[in-house]
Gaussian input, Z-matrix of N, CA and C with variables (Angstrom, degrees):
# hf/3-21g

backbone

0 1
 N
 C     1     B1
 C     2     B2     1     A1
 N     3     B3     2     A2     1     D1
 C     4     B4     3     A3     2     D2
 C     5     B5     4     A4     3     D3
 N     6     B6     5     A5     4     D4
 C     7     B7     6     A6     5     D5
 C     8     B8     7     A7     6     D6
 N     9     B9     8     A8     7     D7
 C    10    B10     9     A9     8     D8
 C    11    B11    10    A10     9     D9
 N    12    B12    11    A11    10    D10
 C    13    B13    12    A12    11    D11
 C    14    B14    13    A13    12    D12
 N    15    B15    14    A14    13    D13
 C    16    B16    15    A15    14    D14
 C    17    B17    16    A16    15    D15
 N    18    B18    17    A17    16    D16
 C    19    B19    18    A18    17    D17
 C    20    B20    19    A19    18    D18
 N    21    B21    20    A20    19    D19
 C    22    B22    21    A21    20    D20
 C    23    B23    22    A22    21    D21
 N    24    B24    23    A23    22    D22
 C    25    B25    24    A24    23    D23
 C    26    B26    25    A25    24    D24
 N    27    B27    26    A26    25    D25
 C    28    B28    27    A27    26    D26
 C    29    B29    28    A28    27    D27
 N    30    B30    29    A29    28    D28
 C    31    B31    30    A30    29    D29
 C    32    B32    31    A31    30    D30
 N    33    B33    32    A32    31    D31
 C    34    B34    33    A33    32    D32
 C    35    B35    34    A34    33    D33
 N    36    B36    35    A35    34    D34
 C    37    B37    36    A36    35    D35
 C    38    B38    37    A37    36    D36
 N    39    B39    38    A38    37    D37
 C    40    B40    39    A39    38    D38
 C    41    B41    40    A40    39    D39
 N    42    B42    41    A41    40    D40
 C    43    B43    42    A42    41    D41
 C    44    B44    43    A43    42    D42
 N    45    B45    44    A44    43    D43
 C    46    B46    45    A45    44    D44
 C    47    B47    46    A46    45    D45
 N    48    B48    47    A47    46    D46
 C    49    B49    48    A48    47    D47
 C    50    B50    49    A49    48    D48
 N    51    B51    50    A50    49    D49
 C    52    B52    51    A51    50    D50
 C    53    B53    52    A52    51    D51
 N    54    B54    53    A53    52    D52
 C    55    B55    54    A54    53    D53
 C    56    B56    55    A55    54    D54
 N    57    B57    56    A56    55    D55
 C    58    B58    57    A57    56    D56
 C    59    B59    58    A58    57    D57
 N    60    B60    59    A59    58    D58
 C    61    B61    60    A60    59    D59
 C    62    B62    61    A61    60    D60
 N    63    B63    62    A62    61    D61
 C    64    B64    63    A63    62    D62
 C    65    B65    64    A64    63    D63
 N    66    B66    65    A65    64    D64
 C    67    B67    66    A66    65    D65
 C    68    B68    67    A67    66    D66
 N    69    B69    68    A68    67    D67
 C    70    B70    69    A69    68    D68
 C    71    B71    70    A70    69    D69
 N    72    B72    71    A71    70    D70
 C    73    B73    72    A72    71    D71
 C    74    B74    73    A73    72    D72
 N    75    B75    74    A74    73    D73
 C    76    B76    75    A75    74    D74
 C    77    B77    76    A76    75    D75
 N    78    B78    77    A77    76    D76
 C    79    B79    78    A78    77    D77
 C    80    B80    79    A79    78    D78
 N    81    B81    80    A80    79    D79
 C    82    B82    81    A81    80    D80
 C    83    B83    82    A82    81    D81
 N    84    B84    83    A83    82    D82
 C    85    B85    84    A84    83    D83
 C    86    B86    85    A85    84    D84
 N    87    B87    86    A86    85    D85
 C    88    B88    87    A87    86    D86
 C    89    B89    88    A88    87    D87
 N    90    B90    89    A89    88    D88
 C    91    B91    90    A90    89    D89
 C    92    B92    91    A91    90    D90
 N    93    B93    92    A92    91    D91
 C    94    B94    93    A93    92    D92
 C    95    B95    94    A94    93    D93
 N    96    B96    95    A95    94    D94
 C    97    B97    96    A96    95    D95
 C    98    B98    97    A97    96    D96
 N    99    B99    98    A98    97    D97
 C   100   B100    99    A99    98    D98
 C   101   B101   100   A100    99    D99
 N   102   B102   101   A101   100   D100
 C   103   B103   102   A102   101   D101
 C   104   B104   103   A103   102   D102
 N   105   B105   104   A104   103   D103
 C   106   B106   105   A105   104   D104
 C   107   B107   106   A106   105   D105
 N   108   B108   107   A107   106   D106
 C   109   B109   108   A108   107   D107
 C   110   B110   109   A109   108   D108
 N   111   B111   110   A110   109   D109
 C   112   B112   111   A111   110   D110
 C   113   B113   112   A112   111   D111
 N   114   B114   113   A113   112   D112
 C   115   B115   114   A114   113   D113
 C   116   B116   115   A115   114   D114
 N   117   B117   116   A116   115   D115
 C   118   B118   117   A117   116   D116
 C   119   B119   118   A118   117   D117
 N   120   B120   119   A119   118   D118
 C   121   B121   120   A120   119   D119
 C   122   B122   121   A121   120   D120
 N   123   B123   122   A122   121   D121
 C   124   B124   123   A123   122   D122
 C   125   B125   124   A124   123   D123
 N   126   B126   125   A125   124   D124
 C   127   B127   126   A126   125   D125
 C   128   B128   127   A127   126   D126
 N   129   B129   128   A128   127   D127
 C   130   B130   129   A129   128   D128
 C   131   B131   130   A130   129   D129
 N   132   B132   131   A131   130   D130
 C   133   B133   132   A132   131   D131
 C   134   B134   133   A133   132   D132
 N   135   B135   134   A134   133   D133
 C   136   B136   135   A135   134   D134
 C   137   B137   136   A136   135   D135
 N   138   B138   137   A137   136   D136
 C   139   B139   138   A138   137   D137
 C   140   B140   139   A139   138   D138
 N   141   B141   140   A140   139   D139
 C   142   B142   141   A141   140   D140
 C   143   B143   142   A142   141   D141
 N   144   B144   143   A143   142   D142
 C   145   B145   144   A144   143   D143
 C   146   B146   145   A145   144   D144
 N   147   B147   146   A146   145   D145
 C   148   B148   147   A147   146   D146
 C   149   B149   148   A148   147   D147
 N   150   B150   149   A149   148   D148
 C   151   B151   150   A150   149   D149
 C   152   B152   151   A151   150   D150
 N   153   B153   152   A152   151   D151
 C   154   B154   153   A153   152   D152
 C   155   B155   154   A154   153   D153
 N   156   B156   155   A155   154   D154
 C   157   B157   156   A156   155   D155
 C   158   B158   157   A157   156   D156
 N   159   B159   158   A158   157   D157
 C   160   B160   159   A159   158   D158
 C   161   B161   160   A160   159   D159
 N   162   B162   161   A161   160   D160
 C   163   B163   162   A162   161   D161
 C   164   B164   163   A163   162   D162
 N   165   B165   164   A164   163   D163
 C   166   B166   165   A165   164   D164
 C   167   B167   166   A166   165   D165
 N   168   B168   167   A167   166   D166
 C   169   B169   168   A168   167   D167
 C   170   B170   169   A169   168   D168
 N   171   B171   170   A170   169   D169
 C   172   B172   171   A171   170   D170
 C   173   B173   172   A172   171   D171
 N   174   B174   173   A173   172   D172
 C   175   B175   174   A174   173   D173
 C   176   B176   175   A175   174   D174
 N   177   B177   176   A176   175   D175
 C   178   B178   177   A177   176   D176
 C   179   B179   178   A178   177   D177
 N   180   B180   179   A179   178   D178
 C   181   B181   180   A180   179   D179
 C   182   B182   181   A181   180   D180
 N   183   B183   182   A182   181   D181
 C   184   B184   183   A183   182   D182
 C   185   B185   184   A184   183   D183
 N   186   B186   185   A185   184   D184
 C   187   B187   186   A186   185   D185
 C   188   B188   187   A187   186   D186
 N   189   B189   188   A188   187   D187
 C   190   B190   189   A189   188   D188
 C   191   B191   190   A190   189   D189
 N   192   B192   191   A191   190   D190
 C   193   B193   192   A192   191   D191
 C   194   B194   193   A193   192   D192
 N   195   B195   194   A194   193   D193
 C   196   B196   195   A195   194   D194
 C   197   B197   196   A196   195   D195
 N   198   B198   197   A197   196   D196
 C   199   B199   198   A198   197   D197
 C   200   B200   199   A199   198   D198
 N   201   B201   200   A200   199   D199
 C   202   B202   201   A201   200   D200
 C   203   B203   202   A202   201   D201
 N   204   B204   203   A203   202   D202
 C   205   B205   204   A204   203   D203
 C   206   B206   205   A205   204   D204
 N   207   B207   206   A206   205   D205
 C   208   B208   207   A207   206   D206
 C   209   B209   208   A208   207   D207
 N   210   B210   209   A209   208   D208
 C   211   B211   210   A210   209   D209
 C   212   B212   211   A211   210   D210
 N   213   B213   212   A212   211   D211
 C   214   B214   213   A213   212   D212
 C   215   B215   214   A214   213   D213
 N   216   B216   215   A215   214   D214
 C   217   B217   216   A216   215   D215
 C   218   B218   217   A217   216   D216
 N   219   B219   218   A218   217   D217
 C   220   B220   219   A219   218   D218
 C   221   B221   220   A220   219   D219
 N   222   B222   221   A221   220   D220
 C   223   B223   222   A222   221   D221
 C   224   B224   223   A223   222   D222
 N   225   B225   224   A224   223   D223
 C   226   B226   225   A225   224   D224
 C   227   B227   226   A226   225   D225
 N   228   B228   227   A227   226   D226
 C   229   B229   228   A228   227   D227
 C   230   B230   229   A229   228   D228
 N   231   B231   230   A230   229   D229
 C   232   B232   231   A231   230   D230
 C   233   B233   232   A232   231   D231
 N   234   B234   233   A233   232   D232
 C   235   B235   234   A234   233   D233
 C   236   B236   235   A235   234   D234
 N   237   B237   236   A236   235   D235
 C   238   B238   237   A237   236   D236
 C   239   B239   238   A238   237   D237
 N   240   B240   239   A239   238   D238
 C   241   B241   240   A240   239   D239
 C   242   B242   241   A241   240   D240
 N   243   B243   242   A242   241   D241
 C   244   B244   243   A243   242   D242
 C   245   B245   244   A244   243   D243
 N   246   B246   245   A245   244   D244
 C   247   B247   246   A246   245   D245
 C   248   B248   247   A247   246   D246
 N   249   B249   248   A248   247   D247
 C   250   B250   249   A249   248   D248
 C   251   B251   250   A250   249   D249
 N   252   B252   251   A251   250   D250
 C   253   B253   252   A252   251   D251
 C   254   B254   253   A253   252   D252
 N   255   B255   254   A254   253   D253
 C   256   B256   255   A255   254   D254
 C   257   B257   256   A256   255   D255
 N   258   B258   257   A257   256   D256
 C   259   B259   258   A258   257   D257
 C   260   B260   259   A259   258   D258
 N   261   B261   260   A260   259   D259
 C   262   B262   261   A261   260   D260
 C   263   B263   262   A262   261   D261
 N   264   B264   263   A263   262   D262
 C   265   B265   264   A264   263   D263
 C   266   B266   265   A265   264   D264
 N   267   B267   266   A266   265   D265
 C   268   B268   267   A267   266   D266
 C   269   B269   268   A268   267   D267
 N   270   B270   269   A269   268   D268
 C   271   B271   270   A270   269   D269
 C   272   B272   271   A271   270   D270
 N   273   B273   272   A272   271   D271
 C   274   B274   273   A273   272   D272
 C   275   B275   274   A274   273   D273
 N   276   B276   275   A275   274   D274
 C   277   B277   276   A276   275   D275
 C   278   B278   277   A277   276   D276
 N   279   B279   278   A278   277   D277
 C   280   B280   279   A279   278   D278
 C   281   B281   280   A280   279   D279
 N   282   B282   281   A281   280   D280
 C   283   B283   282   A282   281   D281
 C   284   B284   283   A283   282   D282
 N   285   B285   284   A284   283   D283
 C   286   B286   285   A285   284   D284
 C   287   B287   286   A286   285   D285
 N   288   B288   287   A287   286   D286
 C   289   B289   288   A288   287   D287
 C   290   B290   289   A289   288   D288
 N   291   B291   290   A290   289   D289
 C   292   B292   291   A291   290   D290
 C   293   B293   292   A292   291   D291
 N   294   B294   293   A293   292   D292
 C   295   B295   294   A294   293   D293
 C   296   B296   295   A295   294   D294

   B1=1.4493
   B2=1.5202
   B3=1.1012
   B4=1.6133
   B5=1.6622
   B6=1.2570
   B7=1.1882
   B8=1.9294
   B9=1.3535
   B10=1.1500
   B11=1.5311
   B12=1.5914
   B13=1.2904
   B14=1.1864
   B15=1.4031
   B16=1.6035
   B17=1.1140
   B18=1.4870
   B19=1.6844
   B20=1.4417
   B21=1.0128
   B22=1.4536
   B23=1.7420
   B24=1.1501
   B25=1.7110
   B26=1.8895
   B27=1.0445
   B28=1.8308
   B29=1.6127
   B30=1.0118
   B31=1.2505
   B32=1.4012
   B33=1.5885
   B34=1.4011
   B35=1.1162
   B36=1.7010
   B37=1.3396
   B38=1.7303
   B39=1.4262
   B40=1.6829
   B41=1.1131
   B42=1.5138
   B43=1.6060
   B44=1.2032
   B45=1.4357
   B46=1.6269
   B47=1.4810
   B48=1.3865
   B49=1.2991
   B50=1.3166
   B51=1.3022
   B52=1.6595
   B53=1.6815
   B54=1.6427
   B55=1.7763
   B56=1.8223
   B57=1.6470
   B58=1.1832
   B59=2.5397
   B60=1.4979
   B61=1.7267
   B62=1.8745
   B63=1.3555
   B64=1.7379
   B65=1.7368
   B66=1.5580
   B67=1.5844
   B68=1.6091
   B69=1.5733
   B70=1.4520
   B71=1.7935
   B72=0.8388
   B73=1.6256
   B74=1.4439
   B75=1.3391
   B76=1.6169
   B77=1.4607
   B78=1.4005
   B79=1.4255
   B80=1.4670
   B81=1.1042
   B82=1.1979
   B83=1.6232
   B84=1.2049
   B85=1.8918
   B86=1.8700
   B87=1.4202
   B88=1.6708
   B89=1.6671
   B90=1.0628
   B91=1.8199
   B92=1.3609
   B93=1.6784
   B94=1.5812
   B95=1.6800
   B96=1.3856
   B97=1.7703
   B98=2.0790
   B99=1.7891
   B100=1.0594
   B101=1.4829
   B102=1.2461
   B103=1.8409
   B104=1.5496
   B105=1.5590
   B106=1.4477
   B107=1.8247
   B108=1.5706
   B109=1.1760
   B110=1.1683
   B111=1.5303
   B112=1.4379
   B113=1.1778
   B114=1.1997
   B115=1.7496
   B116=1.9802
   B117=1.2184
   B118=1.4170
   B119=1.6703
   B120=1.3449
   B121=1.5749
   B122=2.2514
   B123=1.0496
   B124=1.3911
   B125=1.9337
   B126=1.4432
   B127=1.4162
   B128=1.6272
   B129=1.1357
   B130=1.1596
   B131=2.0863
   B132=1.1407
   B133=1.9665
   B134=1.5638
   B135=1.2883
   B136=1.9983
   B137=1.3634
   B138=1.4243
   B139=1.6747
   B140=2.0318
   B141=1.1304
   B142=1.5817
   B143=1.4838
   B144=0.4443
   B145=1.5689
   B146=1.8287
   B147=1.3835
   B148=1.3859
   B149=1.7941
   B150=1.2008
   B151=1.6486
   B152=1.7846
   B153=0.8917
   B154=1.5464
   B155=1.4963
   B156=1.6478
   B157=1.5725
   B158=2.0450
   B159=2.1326
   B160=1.7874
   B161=1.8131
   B162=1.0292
   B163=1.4840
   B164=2.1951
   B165=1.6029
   B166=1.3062
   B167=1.6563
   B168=1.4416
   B169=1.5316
   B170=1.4740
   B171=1.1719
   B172=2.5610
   B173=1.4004
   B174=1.3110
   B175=1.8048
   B176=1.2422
   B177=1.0310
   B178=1.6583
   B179=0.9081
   B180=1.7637
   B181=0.9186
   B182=2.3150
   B183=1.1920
   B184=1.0597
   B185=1.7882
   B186=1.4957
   B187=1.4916
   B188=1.7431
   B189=1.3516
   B190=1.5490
   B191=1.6445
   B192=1.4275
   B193=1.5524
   B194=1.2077
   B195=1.7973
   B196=1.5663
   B197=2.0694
   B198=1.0262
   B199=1.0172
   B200=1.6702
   B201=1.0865
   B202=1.5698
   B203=1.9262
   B204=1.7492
   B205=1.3421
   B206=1.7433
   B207=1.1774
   B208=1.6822
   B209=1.4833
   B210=1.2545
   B211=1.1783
   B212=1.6892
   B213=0.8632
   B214=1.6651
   B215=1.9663
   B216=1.4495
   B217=1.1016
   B218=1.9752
   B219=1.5137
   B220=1.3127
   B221=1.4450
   B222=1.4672
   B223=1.3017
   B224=1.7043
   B225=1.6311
   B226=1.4201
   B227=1.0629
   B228=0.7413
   B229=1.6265
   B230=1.6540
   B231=1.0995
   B232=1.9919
   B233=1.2293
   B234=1.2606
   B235=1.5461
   B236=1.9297
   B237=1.4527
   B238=1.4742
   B239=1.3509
   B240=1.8354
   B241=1.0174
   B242=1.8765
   B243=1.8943
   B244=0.8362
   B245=1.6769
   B246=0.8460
   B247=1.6172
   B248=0.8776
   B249=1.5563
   B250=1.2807
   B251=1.4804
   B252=1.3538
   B253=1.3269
   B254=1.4757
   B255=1.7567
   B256=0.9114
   B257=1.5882
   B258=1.3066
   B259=1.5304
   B260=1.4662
   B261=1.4627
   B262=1.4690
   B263=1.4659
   B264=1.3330
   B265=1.6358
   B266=1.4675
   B267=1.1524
   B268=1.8424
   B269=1.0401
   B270=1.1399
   B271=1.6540
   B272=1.7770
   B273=0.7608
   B274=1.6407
   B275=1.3169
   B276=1.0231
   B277=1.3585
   B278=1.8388
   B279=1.8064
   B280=1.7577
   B281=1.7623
   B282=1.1578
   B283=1.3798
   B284=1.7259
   B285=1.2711
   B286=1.2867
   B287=1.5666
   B288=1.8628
   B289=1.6256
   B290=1.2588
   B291=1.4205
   B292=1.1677
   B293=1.6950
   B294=0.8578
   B295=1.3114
   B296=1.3332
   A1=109.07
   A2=114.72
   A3=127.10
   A4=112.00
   A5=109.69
   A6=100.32
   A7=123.12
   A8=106.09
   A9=102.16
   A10=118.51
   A11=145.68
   A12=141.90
   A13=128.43
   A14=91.39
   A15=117.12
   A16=133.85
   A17=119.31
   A18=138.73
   A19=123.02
   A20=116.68
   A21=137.79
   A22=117.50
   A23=116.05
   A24=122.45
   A25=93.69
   A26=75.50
   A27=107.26
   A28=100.04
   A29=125.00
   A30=129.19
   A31=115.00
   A32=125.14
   A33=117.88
   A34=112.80
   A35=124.57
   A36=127.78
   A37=100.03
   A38=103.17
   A39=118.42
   A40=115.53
   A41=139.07
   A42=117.08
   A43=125.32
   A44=109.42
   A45=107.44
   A46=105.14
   A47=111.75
   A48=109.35
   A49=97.44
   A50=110.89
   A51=99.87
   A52=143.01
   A53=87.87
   A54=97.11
   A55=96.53
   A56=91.82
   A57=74.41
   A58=90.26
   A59=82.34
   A60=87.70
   A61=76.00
   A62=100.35
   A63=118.54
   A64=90.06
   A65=95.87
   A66=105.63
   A67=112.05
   A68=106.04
   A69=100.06
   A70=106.72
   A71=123.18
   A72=114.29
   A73=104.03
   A74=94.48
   A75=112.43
   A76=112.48
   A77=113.22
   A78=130.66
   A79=113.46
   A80=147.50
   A81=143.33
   A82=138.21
   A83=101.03
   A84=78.64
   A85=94.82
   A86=108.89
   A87=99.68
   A88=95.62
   A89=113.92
   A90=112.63
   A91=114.33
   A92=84.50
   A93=124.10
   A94=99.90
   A95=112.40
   A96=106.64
   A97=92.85
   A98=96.35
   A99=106.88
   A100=119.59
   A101=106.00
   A102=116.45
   A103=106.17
   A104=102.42
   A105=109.97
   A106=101.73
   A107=126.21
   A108=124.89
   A109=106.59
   A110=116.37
   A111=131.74
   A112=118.79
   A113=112.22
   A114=129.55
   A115=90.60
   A116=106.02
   A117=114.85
   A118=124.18
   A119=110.02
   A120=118.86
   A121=108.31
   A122=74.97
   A123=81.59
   A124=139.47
   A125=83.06
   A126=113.31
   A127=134.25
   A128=149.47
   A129=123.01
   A130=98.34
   A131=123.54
   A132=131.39
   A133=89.80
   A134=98.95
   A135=96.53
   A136=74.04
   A137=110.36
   A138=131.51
   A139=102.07
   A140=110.64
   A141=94.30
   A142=127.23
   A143=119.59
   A144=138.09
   A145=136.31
   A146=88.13
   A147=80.95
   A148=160.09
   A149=90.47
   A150=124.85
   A151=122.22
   A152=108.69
   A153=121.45
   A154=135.31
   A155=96.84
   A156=85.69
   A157=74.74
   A158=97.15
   A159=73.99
   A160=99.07
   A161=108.71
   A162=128.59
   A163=89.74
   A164=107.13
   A165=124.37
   A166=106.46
   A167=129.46
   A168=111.00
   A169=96.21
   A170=103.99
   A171=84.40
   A172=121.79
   A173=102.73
   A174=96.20
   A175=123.67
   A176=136.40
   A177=128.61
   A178=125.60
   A179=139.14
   A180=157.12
   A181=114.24
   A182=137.47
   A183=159.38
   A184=90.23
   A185=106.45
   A186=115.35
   A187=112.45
   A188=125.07
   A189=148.11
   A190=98.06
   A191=101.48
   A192=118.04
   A193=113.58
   A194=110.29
   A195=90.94
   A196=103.61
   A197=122.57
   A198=111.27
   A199=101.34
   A200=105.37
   A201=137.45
   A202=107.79
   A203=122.09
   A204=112.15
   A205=116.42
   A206=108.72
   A207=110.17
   A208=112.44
   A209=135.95
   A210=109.86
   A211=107.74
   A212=131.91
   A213=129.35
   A214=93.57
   A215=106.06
   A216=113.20
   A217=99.83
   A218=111.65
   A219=103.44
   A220=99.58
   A221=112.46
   A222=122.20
   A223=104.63
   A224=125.32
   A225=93.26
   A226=78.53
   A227=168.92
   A228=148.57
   A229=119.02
   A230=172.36
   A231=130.68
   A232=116.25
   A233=123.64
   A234=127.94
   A235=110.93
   A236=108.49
   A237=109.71
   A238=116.83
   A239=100.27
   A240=114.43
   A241=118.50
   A242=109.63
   A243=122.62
   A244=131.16
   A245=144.27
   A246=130.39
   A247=150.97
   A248=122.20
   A249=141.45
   A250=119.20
   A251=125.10
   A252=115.98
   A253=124.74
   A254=126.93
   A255=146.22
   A256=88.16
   A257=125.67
   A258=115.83
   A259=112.41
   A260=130.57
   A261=164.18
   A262=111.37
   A263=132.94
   A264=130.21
   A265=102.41
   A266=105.59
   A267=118.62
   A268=108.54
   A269=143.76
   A270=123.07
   A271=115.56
   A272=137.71
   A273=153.61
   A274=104.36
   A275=118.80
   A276=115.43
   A277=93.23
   A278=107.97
   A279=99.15
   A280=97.03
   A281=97.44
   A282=114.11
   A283=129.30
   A284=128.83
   A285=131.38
   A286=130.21
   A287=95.01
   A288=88.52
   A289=80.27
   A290=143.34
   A291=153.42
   A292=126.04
   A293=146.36
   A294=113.44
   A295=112.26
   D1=149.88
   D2=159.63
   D3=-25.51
   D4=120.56
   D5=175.59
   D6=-95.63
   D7=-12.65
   D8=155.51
   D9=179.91
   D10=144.67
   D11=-165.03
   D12=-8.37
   D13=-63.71
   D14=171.93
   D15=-76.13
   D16=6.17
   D17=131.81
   D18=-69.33
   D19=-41.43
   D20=-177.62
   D21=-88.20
   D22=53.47
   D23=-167.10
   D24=-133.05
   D25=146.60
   D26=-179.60
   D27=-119.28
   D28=65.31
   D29=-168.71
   D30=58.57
   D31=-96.58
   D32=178.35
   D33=-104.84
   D34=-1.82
   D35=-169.73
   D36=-100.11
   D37=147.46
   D38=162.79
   D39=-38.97
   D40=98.63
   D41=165.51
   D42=98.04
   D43=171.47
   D44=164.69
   D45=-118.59
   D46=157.38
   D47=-175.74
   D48=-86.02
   D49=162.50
   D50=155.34
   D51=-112.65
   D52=14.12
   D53=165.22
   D54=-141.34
   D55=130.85
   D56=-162.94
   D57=-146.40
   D58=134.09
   D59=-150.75
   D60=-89.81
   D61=147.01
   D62=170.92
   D63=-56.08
   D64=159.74
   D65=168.17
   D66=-77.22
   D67=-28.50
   D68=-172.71
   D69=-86.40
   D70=-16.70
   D71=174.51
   D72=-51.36
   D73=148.79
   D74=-177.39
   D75=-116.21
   D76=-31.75
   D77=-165.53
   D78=-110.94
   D79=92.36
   D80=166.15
   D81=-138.91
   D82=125.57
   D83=-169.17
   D84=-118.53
   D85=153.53
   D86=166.27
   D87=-126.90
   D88=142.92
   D89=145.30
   D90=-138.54
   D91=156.58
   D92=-175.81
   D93=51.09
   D94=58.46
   D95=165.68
   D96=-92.29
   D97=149.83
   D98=145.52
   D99=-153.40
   D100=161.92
   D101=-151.71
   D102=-146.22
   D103=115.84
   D104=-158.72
   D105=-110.41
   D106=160.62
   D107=155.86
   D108=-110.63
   D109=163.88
   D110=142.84
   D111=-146.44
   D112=97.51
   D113=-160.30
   D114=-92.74
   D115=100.55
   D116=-176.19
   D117=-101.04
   D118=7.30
   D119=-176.87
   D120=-97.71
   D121=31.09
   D122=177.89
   D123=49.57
   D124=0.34
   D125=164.64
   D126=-73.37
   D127=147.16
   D128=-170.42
   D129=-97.56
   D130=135.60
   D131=-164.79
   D132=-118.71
   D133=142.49
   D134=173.98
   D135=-127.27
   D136=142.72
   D137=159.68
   D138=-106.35
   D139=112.98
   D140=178.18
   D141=-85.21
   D142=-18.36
   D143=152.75
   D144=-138.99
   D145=103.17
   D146=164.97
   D147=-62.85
   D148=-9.70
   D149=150.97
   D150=-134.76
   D151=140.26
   D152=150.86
   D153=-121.42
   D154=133.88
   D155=-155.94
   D156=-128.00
   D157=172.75
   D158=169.83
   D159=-107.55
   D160=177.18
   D161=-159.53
   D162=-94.48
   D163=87.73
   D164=-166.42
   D165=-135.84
   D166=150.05
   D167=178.27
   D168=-77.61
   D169=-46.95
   D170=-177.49
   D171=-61.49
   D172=13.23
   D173=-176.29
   D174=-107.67
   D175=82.39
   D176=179.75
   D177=-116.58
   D178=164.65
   D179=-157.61
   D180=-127.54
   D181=88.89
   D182=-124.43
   D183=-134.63
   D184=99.17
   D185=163.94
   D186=47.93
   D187=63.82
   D188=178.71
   D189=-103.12
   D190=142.68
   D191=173.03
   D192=-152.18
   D193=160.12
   D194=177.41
   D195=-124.42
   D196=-106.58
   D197=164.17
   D198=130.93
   D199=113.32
   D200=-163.55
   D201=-79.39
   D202=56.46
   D203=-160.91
   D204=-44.60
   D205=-55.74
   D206=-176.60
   D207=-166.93
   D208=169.41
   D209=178.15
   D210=128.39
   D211=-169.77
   D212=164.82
   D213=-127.98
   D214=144.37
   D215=160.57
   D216=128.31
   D217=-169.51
   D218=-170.53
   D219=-168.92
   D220=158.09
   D221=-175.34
   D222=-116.57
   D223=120.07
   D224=-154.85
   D225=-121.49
   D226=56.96
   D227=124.27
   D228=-111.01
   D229=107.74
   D230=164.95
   D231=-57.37
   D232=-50.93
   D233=-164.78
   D234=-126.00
   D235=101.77
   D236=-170.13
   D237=79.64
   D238=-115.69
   D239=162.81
   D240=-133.56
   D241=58.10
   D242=173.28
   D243=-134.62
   D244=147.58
   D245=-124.76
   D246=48.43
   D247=138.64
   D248=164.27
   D249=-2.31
   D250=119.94
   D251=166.20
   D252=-79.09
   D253=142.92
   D254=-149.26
   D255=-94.58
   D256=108.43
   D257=175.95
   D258=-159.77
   D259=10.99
   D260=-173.65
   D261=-117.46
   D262=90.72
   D263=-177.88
   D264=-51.07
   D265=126.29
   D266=-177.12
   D267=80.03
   D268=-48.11
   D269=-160.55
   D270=-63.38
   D271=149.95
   D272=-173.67
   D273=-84.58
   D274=158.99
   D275=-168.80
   D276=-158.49
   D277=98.69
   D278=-156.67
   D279=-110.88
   D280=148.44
   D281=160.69
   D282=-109.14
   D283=51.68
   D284=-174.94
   D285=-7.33
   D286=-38.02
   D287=-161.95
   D288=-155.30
   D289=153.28
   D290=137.86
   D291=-109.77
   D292=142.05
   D293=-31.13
   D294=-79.26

Protein backbone atom coordinates (compact mmCIF):
# COMPACT_ATOMS: atom_id res chain seq x y z
CA UNK A 1 0.00 0.00 0.00
CA UNK A 2 0.87 3.66 -0.30
CA UNK A 3 3.01 4.60 2.17
CA UNK A 4 2.03 8.06 2.53
CA UNK A 5 0.06 11.27 0.66
CA UNK A 6 2.94 12.63 -0.51
CA UNK A 7 3.91 9.44 -2.34
CA UNK A 8 0.68 9.10 -3.77
CA UNK A 9 0.22 12.60 -5.89
CA UNK A 10 -0.70 13.00 -9.50
CA UNK A 11 0.82 16.22 -9.59
CA UNK A 12 -1.51 18.41 -7.40
CA UNK A 13 -4.33 15.98 -7.24
CA UNK A 14 -4.79 13.06 -4.44
CA UNK A 15 -3.84 9.78 -6.01
CA UNK A 16 -4.29 7.92 -8.98
CA UNK A 17 -7.48 7.16 -10.25
CA UNK A 18 -7.99 3.89 -11.32
CA UNK A 19 -10.08 4.11 -14.56
CA UNK A 20 -9.04 6.60 -16.36
CA UNK A 21 -10.54 7.63 -20.20
CA UNK A 22 -7.67 9.53 -22.60
CA UNK A 23 -8.55 13.31 -22.93
CA UNK A 24 -8.81 12.84 -26.63
CA UNK A 25 -11.54 10.08 -26.76
CA UNK A 26 -14.76 11.28 -27.79
CA UNK A 27 -16.76 8.09 -27.60
CA UNK A 28 -17.02 6.10 -24.58
CA UNK A 29 -19.49 4.36 -22.59
CA UNK A 30 -18.73 2.11 -19.25
CA UNK A 31 -21.43 0.12 -17.24
CA UNK A 32 -21.86 -1.11 -13.87
CA UNK A 33 -17.92 -0.44 -12.99
CA UNK A 34 -17.09 -0.50 -9.32
CA UNK A 35 -13.74 0.48 -7.64
CA UNK A 36 -12.98 -0.12 -4.07
CA UNK A 37 -10.04 1.15 -1.53
CA UNK A 38 -8.40 -0.26 1.37
CA UNK A 39 -5.80 2.08 2.47
CA UNK A 40 -4.31 -0.30 5.27
CA UNK A 41 -1.08 1.58 6.65
CA UNK A 42 -2.94 3.28 9.15
CA UNK A 43 -2.67 6.62 7.71
CA UNK A 44 -5.50 8.56 6.49
CA UNK A 45 -4.93 8.36 1.72
CA UNK A 46 -7.50 10.61 -0.24
CA UNK A 47 -7.89 9.11 -3.82
CA UNK A 48 -9.75 12.12 -5.69
CA UNK A 49 -11.31 10.60 -8.12
CA UNK A 50 -11.91 7.36 -8.76
CA UNK A 51 -12.41 7.53 -12.46
CA UNK A 52 -11.62 10.09 -15.00
CA UNK A 53 -13.37 10.47 -17.93
CA UNK A 54 -13.18 13.88 -20.36
CA UNK A 55 -16.31 16.04 -20.21
CA UNK A 56 -17.43 15.01 -24.28
CA UNK A 57 -21.22 14.26 -25.57
CA UNK A 58 -20.11 10.33 -26.48
CA UNK A 59 -18.66 9.79 -23.18
CA UNK A 60 -20.51 8.48 -20.30
CA UNK A 61 -20.40 6.80 -17.32
CA UNK A 62 -23.74 4.21 -16.62
CA UNK A 63 -24.22 2.86 -12.86
CA UNK A 64 -20.26 3.37 -11.27
CA UNK A 65 -19.56 3.03 -7.47
CA UNK A 66 -16.86 3.15 -5.24
CA UNK A 67 -16.75 1.78 -1.84
CA UNK A 68 -14.34 2.42 0.98
CA UNK A 69 -13.47 -1.64 2.22
CA UNK A 70 -11.58 -0.81 5.61
CA UNK A 71 -8.72 0.97 6.39
CA UNK A 72 -8.36 4.84 7.10
CA UNK A 73 -8.58 7.13 4.13
CA UNK A 74 -11.30 7.91 1.29
CA UNK A 75 -12.09 8.02 -2.27
CA UNK A 76 -13.89 11.37 -2.87
CA UNK A 77 -15.13 11.74 -5.93
CA UNK A 78 -16.40 8.42 -8.49
CA UNK A 79 -16.55 10.21 -11.67
CA UNK A 80 -14.29 13.61 -12.03
CA UNK A 81 -15.60 15.67 -9.73
CA UNK A 82 -19.00 13.92 -9.13
CA UNK A 83 -20.06 11.64 -6.28
CA UNK A 84 -20.32 10.81 -3.00
CA UNK A 85 -17.23 10.32 -1.08
CA UNK A 86 -16.17 6.84 -0.09
CA UNK A 87 -15.37 7.33 3.74
CA UNK A 88 -17.93 4.72 5.63
CA UNK A 89 -16.45 0.89 5.48
CA UNK A 90 -19.10 -0.82 3.21
CA UNK A 91 -21.42 1.60 2.24
CA UNK A 92 -21.54 2.25 -1.74
CA UNK A 93 -21.21 5.30 -2.84
CA UNK A 94 -23.36 5.22 -6.59
CA UNK A 95 -23.26 7.28 -9.48
CA UNK A 96 -26.21 6.26 -11.90
CA UNK A 97 -25.40 8.30 -14.88
CA UNK A 98 -22.56 10.49 -15.68
CA UNK A 99 -22.80 13.11 -16.82
Amino acid sequence: DVPSQSAWMDGTANGYPSYVVSDGVTTHHTYGFGIYSFFNQGIYIIEDAAMTVPVASGVAVHDAGTVLLNGKGEITHVVNDTGSAATKPGALNPVTAYP
